[in-house]
C-alpha positions, 0 to 999 in steps of 0.5 A: 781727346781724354777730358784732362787736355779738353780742360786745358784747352777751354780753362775749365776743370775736370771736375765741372766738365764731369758735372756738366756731362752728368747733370747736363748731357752737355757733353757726348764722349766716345770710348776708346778701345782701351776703354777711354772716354774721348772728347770730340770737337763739337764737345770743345765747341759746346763748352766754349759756348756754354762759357760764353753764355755765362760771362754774360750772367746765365747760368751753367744749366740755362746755358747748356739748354741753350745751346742743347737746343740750337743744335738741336734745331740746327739738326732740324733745319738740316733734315726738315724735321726734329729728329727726336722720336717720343721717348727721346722726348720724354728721356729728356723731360725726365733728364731736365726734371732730374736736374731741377730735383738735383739742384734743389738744396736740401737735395745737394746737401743729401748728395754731398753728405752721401759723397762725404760719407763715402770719401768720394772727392770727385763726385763731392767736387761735382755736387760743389761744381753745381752747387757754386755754378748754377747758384749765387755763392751765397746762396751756395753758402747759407743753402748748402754748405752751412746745413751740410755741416749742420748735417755733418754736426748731427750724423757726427752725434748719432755715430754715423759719421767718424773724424775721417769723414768730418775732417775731410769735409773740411778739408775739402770745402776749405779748399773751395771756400780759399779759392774766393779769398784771394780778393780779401785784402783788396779794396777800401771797405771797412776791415774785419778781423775773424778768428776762434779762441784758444782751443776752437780748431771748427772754423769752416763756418766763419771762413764762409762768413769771411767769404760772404763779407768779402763779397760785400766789400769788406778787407777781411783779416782772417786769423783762423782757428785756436788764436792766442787772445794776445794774439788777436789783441795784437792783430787789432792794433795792427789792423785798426779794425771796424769789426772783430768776429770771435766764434765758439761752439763752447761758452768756456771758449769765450769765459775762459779769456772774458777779462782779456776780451773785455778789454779789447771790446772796450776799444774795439767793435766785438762781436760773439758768433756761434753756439758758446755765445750765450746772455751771460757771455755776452754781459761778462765780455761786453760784445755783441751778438751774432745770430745764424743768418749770415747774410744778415749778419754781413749787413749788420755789420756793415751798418755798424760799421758806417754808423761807427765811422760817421759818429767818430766822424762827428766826434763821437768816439769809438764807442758810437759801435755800441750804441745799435737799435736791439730791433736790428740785431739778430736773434739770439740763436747760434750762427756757428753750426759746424759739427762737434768734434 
């Protein structure tokens, strides 16, 4: 069978079958005469158990090990011996040493950038195939996609990347970070409204907070990038948020609506993210800040969010949000990373 009808039969896309062949050898197609990769029976078999595997919490790398290994051994028990000669052996160490390397961050960063640079998406999808699939999707967040748009950011300055190249990188990760917003709106947990001021069009890194606070439970109201202030004024209204998140590469992104955004931190939990926040704007507007680590980020506004719902529990106001320790803060260094345009 070609890999498109395997992908159907076992609910898992081509682009992580093509992964798991490459970086796992978990699959052993043959070709066709017009050239054609085929896939047998016992490659079907192995995916299923390698799923099983994993609803059971192992990851895709220890899960193909796994079952590599038993087929393996059931190939010895049949013959009386292991049928793999010394280099085999050593193939196979160097093939598993390889993995390991291509699992590191700083090397998947170093892949995806390489694909970027090339517009090549299905060997992009495959380094986020292994990126999503053997790590937490935190983890793939804050160790691969966040320095790989810093990354991004940096070639971008040294005119090695173009707008093609940047533009595709968000396009394509945006694509991947969507697939794990489908349950923002889903639950009870304190409610978050996300967006970039007028003339801000680099969100990437705010929708994986989004993700990120989604995860921790939060009911996430993303507006996106280039929001109106009135806009945005009118979303808090409605969605009677317990945080608003505004980020901005630029302090004009913020200076430029300051009395506008004054008013709503007045009545509203406002936090700044991103390299345009600075001291001066955090005075003028009123807001608080956001540092760089994102999952700090998510944990501090969860503990602002109950701290604020328990002092206007005891009828302290709505400006019990105001009132957090500066110990539990993050430094003042910038969370919104993405590359300039």
């Amino acid at each position: 069978m070609r890999i498109g009808e395997l992908a159907t039969r076992v609910g898992v896309s081509t682009h992580v079958l093509r992964a798991w062949e490459s970086r796992y050898g978990l699959l052993n197609p043959s070709r066709s005469s017009g050239g054609y990769r085929l896939y047998s029976a016992d490659d079907e078999r192995r995916v299923r158990e390698v799923l099983s595997l994993r609803d059971q919490g192992v990851s895709a790398m220890e899960a193909s090990r796994q079952v590599l290994a038993a087929e393996r051994a059931g190939t010895a028990a049949r013959t009386g011996v292991d049928g793999v000669s010394p280099d085999d052996r050593l193939a196979s160490a160097d093939a598993a040493a390889e993995t390991t390397l291509r699992l590191d961050p700083p090397l998947l960063v170093a892949q995806l950038l390489d694909a970027i640079t090339a517009l090549d998406e299905d060997r992009a999808h495959a380094v986020l195939d292994t990126a999503f699939l053997d790590r937490s999707v935190e983890s793939a967040i804050v160790d691969v996609l966040v320095p790989f748009f810093v990354r991004v950011g940096d070639q971008w300055e040294l005119g090695r990347l173009g707008i093609a190249q940047e533009h595709f990188a968000s396009s394509l990760v945006r694509r991947r970070l969507s697939a794990l917003s489908l349950t923002w709106g889903l639950g009870t947990g304190p409610v978050a409204v996300l967006a970039c001021p007028p003339g801000e069009f680099h969100d990437i890194i705010l929708l994986s907070f989004g993700v990120l606070l989604g995860r921790a439970g939060w009911r996430v109201r993303y507006l996106g990038p280039d929001t109106p202030v009135p806009s945005l004024a009118s979303a808090a209204r409605l969605a009677k948020p317990d945080a608003i998140v505004l980020a901005s590469r630029r302090p004009s992104g913020f200076r430029a609506h300051a009395r506008e955004l004054r008013a709503i931190a007045q009545n509203y939990p406002l936090w700044l993210a991103g390299r345009g926040t600075t001291p001066r704007v955090l005075e003028e507007i009123g807001a608080n800040h956001l540092g760089p680590d994102l999952v700090a980020d998510v944990e501090l506004l969860t503990r602002s969010a109950r701290s604020r719902r328990r002092n206007e529990g005891s009828g302290a106001g709505r400006d019990g949000r105001r009132h957090d320790t500066p110990a539990e803060t993050p430094s003042e260094a910038h969370a919104d990373s993405e590359p300039h345009p």
